[in-house]
Every structure is written in structure tokens, then in C-alpha cells.
C-alpha positions in Angstrom: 157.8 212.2 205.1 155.0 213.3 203.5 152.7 211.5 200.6 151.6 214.6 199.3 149.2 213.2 196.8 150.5 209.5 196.7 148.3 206.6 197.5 150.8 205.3 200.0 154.6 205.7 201.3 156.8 203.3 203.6 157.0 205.5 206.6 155.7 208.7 207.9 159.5 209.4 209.6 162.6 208.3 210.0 165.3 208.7 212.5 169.1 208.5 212.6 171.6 209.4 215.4 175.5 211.0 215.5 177.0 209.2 218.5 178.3 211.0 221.1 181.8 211.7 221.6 184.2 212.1 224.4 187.8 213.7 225.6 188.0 216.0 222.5 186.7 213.9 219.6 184.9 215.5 217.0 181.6 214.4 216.8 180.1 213.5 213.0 178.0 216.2 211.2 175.5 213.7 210.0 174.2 210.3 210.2 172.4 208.4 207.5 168.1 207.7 206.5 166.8 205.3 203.9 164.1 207.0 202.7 160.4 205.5 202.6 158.9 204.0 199.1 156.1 205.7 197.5 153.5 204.2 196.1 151.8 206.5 193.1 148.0 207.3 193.0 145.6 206.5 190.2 145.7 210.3 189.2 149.3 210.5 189.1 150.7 207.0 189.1 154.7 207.7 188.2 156.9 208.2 191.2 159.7 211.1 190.5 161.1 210.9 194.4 161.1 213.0 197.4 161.6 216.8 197.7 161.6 219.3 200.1 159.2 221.3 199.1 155.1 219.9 198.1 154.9 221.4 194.2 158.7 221.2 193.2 158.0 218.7 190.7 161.2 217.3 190.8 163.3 214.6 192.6 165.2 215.6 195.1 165.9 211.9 197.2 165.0 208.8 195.1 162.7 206.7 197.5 164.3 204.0 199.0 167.6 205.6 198.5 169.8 206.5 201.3 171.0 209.9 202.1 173.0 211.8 204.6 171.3 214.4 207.1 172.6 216.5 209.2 169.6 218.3 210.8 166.1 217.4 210.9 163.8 217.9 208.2 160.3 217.2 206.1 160.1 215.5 202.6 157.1 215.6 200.3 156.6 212.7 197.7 156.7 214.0 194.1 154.5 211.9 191.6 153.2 212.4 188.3 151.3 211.4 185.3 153.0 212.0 182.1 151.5 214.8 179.3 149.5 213.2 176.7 149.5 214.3 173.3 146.6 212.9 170.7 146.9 212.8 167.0 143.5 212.6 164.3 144.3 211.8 161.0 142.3 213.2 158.5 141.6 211.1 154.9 140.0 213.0 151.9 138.0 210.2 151.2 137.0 211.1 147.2 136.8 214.9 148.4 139.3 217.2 145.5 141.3 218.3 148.6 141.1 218.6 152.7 143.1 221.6 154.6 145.7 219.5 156.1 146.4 215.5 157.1 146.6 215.3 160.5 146.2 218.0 163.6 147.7 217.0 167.2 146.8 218.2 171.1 147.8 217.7 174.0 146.6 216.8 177.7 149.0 218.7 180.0 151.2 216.9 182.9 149.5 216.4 186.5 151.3 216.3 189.6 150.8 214.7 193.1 147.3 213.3 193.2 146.3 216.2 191.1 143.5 214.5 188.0 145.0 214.7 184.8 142.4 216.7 182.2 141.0 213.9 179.9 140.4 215.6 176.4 142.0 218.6 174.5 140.7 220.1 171.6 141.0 219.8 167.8 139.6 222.4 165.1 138.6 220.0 162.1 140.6 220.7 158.5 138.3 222.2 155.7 137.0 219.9 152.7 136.9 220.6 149.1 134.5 218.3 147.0 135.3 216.7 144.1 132.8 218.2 141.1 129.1 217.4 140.9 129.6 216.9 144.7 129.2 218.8 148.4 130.3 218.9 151.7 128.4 216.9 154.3 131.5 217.0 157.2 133.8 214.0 158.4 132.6 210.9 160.3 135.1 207.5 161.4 134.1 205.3 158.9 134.9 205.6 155.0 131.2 204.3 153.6 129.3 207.2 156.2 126.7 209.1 154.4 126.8 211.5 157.3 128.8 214.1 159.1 129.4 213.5 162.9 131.6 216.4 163.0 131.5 219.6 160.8 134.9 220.8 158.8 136.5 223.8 161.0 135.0 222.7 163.8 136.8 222.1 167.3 136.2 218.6 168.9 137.2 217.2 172.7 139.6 214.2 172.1 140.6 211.8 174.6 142.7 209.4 171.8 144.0 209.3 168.7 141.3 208.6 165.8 141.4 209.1 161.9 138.3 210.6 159.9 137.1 210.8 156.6 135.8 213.1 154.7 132.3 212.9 153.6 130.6 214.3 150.5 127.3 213.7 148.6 126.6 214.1 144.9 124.3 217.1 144.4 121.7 214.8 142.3 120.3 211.2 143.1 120.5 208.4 140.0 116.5 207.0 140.1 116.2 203.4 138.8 112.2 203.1 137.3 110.9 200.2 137.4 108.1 198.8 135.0 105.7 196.1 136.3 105.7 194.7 132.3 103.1 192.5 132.7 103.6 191.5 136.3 100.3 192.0 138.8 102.2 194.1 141.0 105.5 195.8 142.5 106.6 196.7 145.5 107.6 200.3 144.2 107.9 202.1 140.6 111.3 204.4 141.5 114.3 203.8 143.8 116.7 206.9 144.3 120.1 207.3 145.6 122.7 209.4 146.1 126.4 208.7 145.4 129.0 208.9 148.8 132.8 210.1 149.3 133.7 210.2 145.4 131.8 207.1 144.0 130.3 206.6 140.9 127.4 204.4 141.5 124.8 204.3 144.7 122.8 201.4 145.3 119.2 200.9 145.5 116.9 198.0 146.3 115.1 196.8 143.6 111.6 196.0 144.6 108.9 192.9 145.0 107.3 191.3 141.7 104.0 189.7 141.9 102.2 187.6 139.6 99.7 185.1 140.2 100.8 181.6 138.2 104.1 182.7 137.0 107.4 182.1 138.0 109.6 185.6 138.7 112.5 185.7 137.0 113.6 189.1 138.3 114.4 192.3 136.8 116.1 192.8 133.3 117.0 195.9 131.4 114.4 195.3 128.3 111.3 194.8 128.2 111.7 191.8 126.5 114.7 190.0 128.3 114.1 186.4 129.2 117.3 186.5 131.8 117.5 188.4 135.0 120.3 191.4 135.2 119.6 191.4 139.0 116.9 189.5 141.4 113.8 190.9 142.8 114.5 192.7 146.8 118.2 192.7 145.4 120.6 195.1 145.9 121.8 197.0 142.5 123.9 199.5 142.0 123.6 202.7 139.9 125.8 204.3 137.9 123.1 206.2 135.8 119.5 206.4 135.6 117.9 203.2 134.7 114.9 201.6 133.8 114.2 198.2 135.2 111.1 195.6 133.4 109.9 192.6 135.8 110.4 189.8 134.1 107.9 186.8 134.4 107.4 183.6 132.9 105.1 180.6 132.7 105.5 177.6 130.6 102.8 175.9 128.7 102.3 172.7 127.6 100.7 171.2 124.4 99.7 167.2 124.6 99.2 165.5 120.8 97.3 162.1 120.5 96.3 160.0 118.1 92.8 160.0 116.5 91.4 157.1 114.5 92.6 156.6 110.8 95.8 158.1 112.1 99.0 155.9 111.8 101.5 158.3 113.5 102.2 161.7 114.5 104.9 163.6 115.1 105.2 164.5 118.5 102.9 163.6 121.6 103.6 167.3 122.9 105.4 170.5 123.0 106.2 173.3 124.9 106.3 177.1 124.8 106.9 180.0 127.5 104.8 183.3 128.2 107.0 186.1 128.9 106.4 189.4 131.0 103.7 191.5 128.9 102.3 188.6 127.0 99.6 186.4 127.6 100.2 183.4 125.3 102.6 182.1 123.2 102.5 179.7 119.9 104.1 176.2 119.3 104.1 174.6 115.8 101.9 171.8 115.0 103.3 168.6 114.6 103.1 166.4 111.3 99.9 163.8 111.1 100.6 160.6 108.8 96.9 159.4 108.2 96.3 155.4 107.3 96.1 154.6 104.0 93.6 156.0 101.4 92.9 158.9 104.5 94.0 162.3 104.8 95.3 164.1 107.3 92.1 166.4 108.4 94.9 168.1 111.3 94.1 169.2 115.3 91.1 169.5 117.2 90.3 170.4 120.6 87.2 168.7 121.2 85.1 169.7 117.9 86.8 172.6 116.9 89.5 172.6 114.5 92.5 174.8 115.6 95.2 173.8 112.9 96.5 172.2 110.3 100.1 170.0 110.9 102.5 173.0 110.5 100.8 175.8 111.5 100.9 177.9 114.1 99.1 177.7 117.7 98.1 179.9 120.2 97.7 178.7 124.1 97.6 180.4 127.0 97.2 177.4 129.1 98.2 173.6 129.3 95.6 171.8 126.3 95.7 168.8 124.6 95.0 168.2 121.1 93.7 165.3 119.2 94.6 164.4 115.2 91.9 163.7 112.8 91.7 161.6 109.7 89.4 162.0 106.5 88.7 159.4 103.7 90.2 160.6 100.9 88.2 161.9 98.1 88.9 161.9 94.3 87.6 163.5 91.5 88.4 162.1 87.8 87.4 163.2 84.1 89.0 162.7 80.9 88.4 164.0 77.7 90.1 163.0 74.5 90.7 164.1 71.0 91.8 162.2 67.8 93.8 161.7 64.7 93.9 158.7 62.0 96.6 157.0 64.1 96.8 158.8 67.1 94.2 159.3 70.3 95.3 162.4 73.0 93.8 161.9 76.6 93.8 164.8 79.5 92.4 164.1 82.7 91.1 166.4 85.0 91.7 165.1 88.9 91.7 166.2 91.9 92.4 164.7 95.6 92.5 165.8 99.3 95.9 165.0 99.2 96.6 165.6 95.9 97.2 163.2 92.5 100.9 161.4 93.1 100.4 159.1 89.6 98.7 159.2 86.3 98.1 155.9 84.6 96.8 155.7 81.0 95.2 152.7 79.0 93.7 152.3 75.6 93.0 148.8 75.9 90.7 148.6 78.9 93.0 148.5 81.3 94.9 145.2 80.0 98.5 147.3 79.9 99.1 150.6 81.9 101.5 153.1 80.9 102.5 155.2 83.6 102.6 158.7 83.2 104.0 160.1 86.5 102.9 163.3 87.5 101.5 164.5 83.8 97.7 164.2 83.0 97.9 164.5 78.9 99.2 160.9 77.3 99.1 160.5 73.7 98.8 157.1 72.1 100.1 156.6 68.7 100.9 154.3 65.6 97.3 153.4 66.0 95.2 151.9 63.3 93.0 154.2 61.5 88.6 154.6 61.7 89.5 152.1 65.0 87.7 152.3 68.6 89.7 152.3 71.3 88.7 151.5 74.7 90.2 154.5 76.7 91.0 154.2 80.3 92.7 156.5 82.9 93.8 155.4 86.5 94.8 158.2 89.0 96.4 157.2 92.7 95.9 159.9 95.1 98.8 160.7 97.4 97.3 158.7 100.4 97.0 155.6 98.3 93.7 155.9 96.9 92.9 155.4 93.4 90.0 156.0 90.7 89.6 154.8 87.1 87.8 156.2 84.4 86.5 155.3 80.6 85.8 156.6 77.2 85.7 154.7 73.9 87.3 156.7 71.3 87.5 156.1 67.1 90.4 157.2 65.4 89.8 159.2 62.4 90.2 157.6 58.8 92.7 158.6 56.5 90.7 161.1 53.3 90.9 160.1 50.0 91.9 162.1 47.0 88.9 163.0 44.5 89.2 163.7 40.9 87.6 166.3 38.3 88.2 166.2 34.4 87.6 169.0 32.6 88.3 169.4 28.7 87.6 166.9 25.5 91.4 167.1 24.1 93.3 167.1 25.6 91.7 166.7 29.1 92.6 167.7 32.2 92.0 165.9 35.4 92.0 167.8 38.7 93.0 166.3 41.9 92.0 167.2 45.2 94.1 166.4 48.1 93.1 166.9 52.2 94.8 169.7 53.6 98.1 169.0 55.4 100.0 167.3 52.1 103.7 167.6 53.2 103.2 167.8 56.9 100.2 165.6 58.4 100.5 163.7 55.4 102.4 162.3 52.3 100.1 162.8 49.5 101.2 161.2 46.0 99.9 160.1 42.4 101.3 158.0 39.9 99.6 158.6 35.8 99.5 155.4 34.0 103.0 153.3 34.6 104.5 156.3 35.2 106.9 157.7 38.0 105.4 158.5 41.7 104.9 162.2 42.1 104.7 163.7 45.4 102.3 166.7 46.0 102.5 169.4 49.0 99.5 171.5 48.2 95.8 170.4 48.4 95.4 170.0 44.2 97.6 168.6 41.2 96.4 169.2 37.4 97.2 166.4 35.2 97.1 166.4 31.5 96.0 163.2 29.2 95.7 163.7 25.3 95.0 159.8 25.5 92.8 157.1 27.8 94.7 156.8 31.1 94.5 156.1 34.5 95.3 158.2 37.5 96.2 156.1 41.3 96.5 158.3 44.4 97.7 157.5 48.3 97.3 159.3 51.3 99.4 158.6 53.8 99.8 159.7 57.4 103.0 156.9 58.2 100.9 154.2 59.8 97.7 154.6 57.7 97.1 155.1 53.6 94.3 155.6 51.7 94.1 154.9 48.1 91.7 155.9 45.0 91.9 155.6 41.4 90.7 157.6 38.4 90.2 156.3 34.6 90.2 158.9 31.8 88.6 157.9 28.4 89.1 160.2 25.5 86.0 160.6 23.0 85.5 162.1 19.5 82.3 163.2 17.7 81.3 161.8 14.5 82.8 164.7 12.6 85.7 164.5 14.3 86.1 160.7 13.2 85.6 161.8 9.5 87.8 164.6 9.1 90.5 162.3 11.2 89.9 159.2 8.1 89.8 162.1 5.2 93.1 163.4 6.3 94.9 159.7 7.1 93.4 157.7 4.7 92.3 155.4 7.2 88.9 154.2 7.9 88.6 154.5 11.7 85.5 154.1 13.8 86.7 154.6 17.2 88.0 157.5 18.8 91.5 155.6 19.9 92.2 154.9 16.0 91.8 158.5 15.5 94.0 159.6 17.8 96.8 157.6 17.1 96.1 158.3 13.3 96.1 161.9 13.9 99.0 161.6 16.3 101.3 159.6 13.3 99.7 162.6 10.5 101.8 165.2 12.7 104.3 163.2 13.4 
């Protein structure tokens, strides 16, 4: 037996005998061997048997089977190690198309001891990228942005595998990025290209520095006050992109009380400064000042930087201190008159402004209060009278001021007369202007009715003595005067009255009543 190859077989030989036979007896053609076992070498490991020849390849005798011989004889132990076919598979990967799926080799068969080969070859399949893409090759992992092995190529396998293909967009996406106020970044452009189909690439987004203010990150305005992605973050791209670094630092207003100050209306406040800015404003809070003082609003030290309300701008942490002022008034009046009736205006001022107007023509014994409205009128006063005028103002913060001024009423005219004529006679009365509206002007002749006038004159007639009473009245106030009308004849006129009458009359009235009775 030979091991032709094998690492190891039971026995080199074996024997058998055919007995001998006597007187005539046939002797046996063959006797019997159990043949050796065989023990397979690393090269070709699987044991096919024993044959009589070194390269038949094929089992002949199993080992450790028996067998019958009849003649001696040498037999070579067959082993083998089995053909190996290898398969790649082939994925597109995001490519438009790739020349086939899969492609298959195979390592040929070795026989008794002989190595086995330990690779055969495969020609990659060709890609087609998808548009606005090209070819790079194929590599083992589906996120490679490289080609380890070039389409229609041949590669040495030794095992199955499965590539991918790998393409590249033909232009990069670039994200800019703006330092918006920051001190520094760690770069102003990231670019990347797109892999295997995909429609975004990602870049790193860069460092932000600036001194005393917290990083936020980077946002996609320039004003944004939230982060879209953090600072040495990855991003991806779908586009080109501008990125701002947004910063921040808050600030910090402190209020206090100054003297003459009863409350404010906050002890501090807040506001942020943001990416290109260097301050930022809070509003004022309100100042209520002590009584009869004024709020005078904020200082920082000696300066005045506001008014309660306003606007402020810091760029730092500051604190602010409320002022109070005395308040200050400022009071006239002036006033004007009728015959029962005194107007007053004042004319006032105050740092915080006039809240009541208070108005007196006794000196200040009784108050009428005006509200907001500076022009009082007194009335149903007595005429040609002196009042004692007073005005008291109170000034928003509590504070008040009085002021004085005597002032006569007017006195209500009188009607005068005029006579003109001998006989009859007239008498002409003059009234003040304003009969019928400022005032009710009448006159009464003898016992007669009351006449009312509405013009400035009345004519009245008198062929006889008389008397004339007038009153001007303004409905609180009247004036009254009085006019006696005497009529007189001359000597000849006395004569010619006693020729015609037959009387003998020596005063004008006997005249004129005997004239009256001749014309009866």
C-alpha cells in the first residue's frame, strides 16, 4: 500500500495465504486482505479509497474494506480536496444601473497531497451613475467614498464577498459660515461631496469664539436666537448654506431707591446682546416720588440717563439710582367783570402737572371745586361790590398754591333823559346798550302801563306836565331814574288862550286844559 500523498495509512502491506491442498483437491484462487485506513493530508484532506494506479482519482478498494486477491499487487491511496466555487455579489448602491448582480469562479479539485490553488479570478460588472453623478469603482462597505476595485476589472478571490457600487456627485454643497459678531471661527467654508446616490453630505461646522459671551451655536439667520446645529457639530447638506454664529450675553440692570422716593417699580431688569450687537435696551421702570415731589427719573452717578418709561441702553451690568424733585408751581389769575357776575382764569403750571382747580370769592371761606378747568364764573352777585377773589391749585404730587385778587363788580347804568319841544314836548330816553339781552330795560309815563324797550332810545310824547320812571335791570341788579316834564306858555300864549275861552287864566296848566275843552 501506498500513501501516495496522504498524511498517513494503516499498513505499508498486507498478506493473505490459499492453503495448500492435497490428493486432488482444488486449491482456492484467492484469499482475502482488509485493506489499511488512510488518513487525508492538509492539502487534500477527503479520503476517496485505494486504486491501482497513483493519479486515477477514483476508488477502487474503500480503506478498511475487505477484498479478495488472487495474485499479489500495489495500491495507491486516492485523496482529495473538493472544487471550490466563490460567488461576489454586486449592489448598485444609488448608481442608475450595474452590468450584472453577481459573477462566480471557481478553485479547481486537487488530488493526493497535491495544494489546492487558493483564489480564482473575477472581472468586476460596469456601473452607470445616477445623474449629476460619476463613477469612483466598488468597495465592501455601502458608506465608502472610495473605490478599492475599479468596474471591469479582474480581482483574485479566495471567498465569497458582496460590493457596492461607489459614485460621487460631480459638484461639492459648501456651507459659509459668518463669524456675526463672534471674535473668531475656526473656518469660513466647509465642502462636501454627496456618496452612492445621497442627497445631502455632511460637514463639520466649525469653533466659535467670543470673549464674555456664551456660544449658542450656529443658526441659519443672522439674527436667530436658537441654535439649528452646535458648534464642531456634524451637519448635513442638502444645498449650499450659509451658517451665522450665534452668541449671547445677558445684562443686568439694578434699580434703587433715591431719597424723596416712596417706591419704584422694579429693583432690576434684564436684557440679552445677541451675535452682531453690542448692547441691548430695557425699559425704565416707574418712580412714585413722596408727596409734594416729582419724579426727576434715573441716574448713574450724576448723569441722568432716563426718564421712568424710556428706553436704555447698556452694554454691561449697571445700576441705576431714582431721583426726587420738590415740586414747583406756578399760579396767576386774571379776572374780568359784569354787574352781577366776576370770570376768573388761572394760568398754572407744575412739574407734575395741575390735578385740581379750586375757586373762591370770599377769601377762601368756601371753595368750589373746579376739577380740571381753570375759568370759573361766579354769578348772582351784587352789583358796584368787591369781591375778594381767590384761586387754589393742587399739583399732581400733592402740592398746592393759592392766589388773590380783589375784584368790583360793575354797576347797573341808568337811563338819561332829553326833552326837546314847547308843545307838545318830547322827551328822549337813552338806554345802555344790550336792552333785550344783557338787560331788561323799561319805562312807565305817569300811572301808565310798563313799556319794555329793546333798543338803546324810546321817544315819548307829553302835551301836558308828567313824569317819566325808568329801570334797568340785569336779573339780580336794577337801576332806576326818573324824569319830570313841566309844560310852559308865554305871556301871549296865556292871552290869546283867555280871549278865545273866556277864562281868565294865569298859569300855563289853566291854559291848556282851557284850550284842550275849546277843541273839544
Amino acid at each position: 500500500f501506498d500513501k501516495n500523498g496522504a498524511s498517513a495509512i494503516g499498513a505499508t502491506s498486507k498478506n493473505c495465504t490459499i492453503a495448500a491442498t492435497y490428493n486432488g483437491t482444488a486449491q482456492a484462487t484467492s484469499c482475502s486482505i482488509t485493506s489499511p485506513t488512510i488518513t487525508g493530508s492538509t492539502n487534500t484532506p477527503t479520503v476517496i479509497g485505494w486504486s491501482t494506479a497513483a493519479d486515477t482519482h477514483s476508488n477502487q478498494w474503500g480503506a478498511n474494506t475487505a477484498k479478495s486477491v488472487s495474485a499479489n499487487d500495489t495500491y495507491y491511496a486516492q485523496t482529495t480536496k473538493a472544487a471550490k466555487t466563490i460567488t461576489v455579489t454586486f449592489n448598485k448602491n444609488g448608481a442608475s444601473a450595474i452590468g450584472a448582480t453577481s459573477k462566480n469562479c471557481t478553485i479547481a479539485a486537487t488530488y493526493n497531497g497535491t495544494a489546492q490553488a487558493t483564489t480564482c479570478s473575477i472581472t468586476s460588472p460596469t456601473i452607470t451613475a445616477a445623474s449629476g453623478f460619476s463613477v469612483l469603482g466598488w468597495n465592501t462597505s455601502s458608506g465608502s467614498t472610495s473605490s478599492a476595485w475599479n468596474q471591469n476589472t479582474a480581482k483574485s478571490f479566495s471567498g465569497n464577498a458582496t460590493y457596492y457600487a461607489i459614485t460621487r456627485s460631480s459638484s461639492q454643497y459648501t456651507a459659509t459660515f459668518n463669524k456675526n459678531g463672534a471674535t473668531s471661527i475656526g473656518s469660513t467654508s466647509q465642502s462636501c461631496y454627496r456618496y452612492n446616490g445621497s442627497s445631502s453630505c455632511n460637514v463639520t461646522t466649525p469653533s466659535i469664539t467670543r470673549s464674555g459671551f456664551s456660544i449658542i451655536g450656529w443658526g441659519t439667520s443672522s439674527g436667530a436666537t436658537s441654535a439649528a446645529v452646535g458648534a464642531s457639530k456634524s451637519v448635513a447638506l442638502t444645498n449650499n448654506i450659509t451658517y451665522y454664529a450665534l452668541t449671547s450675553k445677558t445684562v443686568t440692570v439694578s434699580y434703587t431707591k433715591g431719597s424723596n422716593v416712596s417706591a419704584i417699580g422694579a429693583t432690576s431688569n434684564s436684557c440679552t446682546i445677541r451675535n452682531t450687537a453690542t448692547n441691548c435696551q430695557v425699559t425704565l421702570p416707574s418712580i412714585t416720588a413722596a408727596s409734594t415731589y416729582v419724579a426727576n427719573g434715573w441716574f448713574s452717578g450724576s448723569t441722568k440717563v432716563g426718564n421712568a418709561g424710556a428706553k436704555y441702553t447698556v452694554s454691561n451690568n449697571v445700576t441705576l439710582a431714582s431721583q426726587a424733585v420738590a415740586d414747583s408751581i406756578s399760579l396767576s389769575i386774571s379776572t374780568s367783570a359784569t354787574t352781577k357776575s366776576i370770570t376768573v382764569v388761572a394760568t398754572a403750571s407744575a412739574t407734575s402737572g395741575i390735578s385740581k382747580y379750586e375757586f373762591s370769592n370770599n377769601g377762601g371761606s368756601s371753595w368750589v371745586n373746579n376739577g380740571t378747568n381753570k375759568t370759573y364764573t361766579f354769578s348772582n352777585l351784587n352789583q358796584n361790590t368787591s369781591y375778594n377773589i381767590q384761586v387754589r391749585v393742587t399739583a399732581k404730587s400733592g402740592k398746592t398754591s393759592t392766589a388773590s385778587k380783589t375784584q368790583k363788580t360793575n354797576s347797573v347804568p341808568k337811563a338819561t333823559f332829553s326833552e326837546s319841544g314847547v308843545y307838545p314836548k318830547t322827551v328822549k330816553i337813552t338806554f345802555p346798550s344790550g336792552c333785550g339781552s344783557t338787560y331788561t330795560c323799561t319805562y312807565k309815563k305817569d300811572s301808565g302801563s310798563t313799556v319794555t324797550v329793546t333798543s338803546t332810545t324810546a321817544n315819548v310824547s307829553f302835551d301836558n306836565h308828567g313824569t317819566l320812571a325808568t329801570t334797568v335791570s340785569d336779573g339780580k341788579n336794577s337801576a332806576t331814574a326818573s324824569y319830570t316834564v313841566t309844560i310852559k306858555l308865554k305871556a301871549a300864549d296865556l292871552s290869546y288862550s283867555n280871549s278865545k275861552t273866556g277864562l281868565n287864566c294865569s298859569d300855563a296848566q289853566c291854559a291848556l286844559d282851557a284850550i284842550k275843552k275849546m277843541l273839544g
